[in-house]
C-alpha positions in Angstrom: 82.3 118.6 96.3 83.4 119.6 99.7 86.1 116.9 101.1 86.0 116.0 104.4 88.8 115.8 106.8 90.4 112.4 106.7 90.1 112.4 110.5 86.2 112.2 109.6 86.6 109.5 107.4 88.8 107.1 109.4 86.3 107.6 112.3 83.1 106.2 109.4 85.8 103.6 108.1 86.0 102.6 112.1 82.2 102.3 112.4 81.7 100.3 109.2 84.8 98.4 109.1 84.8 95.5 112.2 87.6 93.8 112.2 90.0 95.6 110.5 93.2 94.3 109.1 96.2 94.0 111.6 98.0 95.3 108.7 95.8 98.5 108.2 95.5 99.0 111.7 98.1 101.7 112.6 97.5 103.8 109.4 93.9 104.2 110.2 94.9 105.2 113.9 97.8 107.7 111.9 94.7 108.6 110.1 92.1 109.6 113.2 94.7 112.7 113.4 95.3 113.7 110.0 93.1 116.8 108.9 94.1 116.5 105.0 96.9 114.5 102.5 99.4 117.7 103.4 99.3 117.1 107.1 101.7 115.3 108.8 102.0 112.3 111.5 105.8 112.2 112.6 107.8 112.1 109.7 105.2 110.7 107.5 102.8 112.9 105.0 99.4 112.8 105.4 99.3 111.4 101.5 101.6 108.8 102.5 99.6 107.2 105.6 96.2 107.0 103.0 98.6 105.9 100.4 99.9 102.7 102.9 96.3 102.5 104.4 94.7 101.7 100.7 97.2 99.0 100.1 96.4 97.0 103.4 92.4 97.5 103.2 92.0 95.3 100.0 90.6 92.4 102.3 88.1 95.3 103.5 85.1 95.1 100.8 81.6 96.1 100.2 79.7 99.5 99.4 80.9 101.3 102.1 84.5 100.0 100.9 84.4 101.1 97.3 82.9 104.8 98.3 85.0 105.3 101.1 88.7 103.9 99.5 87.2 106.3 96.5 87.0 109.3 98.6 90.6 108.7 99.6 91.9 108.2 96.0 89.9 111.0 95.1 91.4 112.8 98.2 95.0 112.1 97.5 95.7 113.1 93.5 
């Protein structure tokens, strides 16, 4: 399996997710620049921004949810 860019996937988590959490908000703008987990934004890893974005999506739910937060686990190991 080929992973994609975590730029890519914040840009599909921005079309499918509406209202996103205040909370999530600025690690999925940290994430719209982030090419993979070993990139950096400022001082903060790449890894590290998925890592904090996870933990404040849990109100986010639904199939596009559970595949897309799986791809980001997936991404990050």
């Amino acid at each position: 399996m080929i992973n994609r860019q975590i730029s890519e996937i914040a840009h599909e988590i921005s079309k499918t997710w509406k209202n996103v959490n205040y909370a999530a908000m600025p690690y999925l703008a940290a994430m719209h620049s982030l090419d993979s987990p070993d990139s950096n934004y400022g001082y903060d890893s790449g890894k590290s921004i998925v890592l904090y974005f996870l933990s404040n999506s849990t109100s986010w739910r639904g199939e596009d949810a559970r595949r897309i937060k799986k791809e980001l686990r997936d991404l990050i190991k």
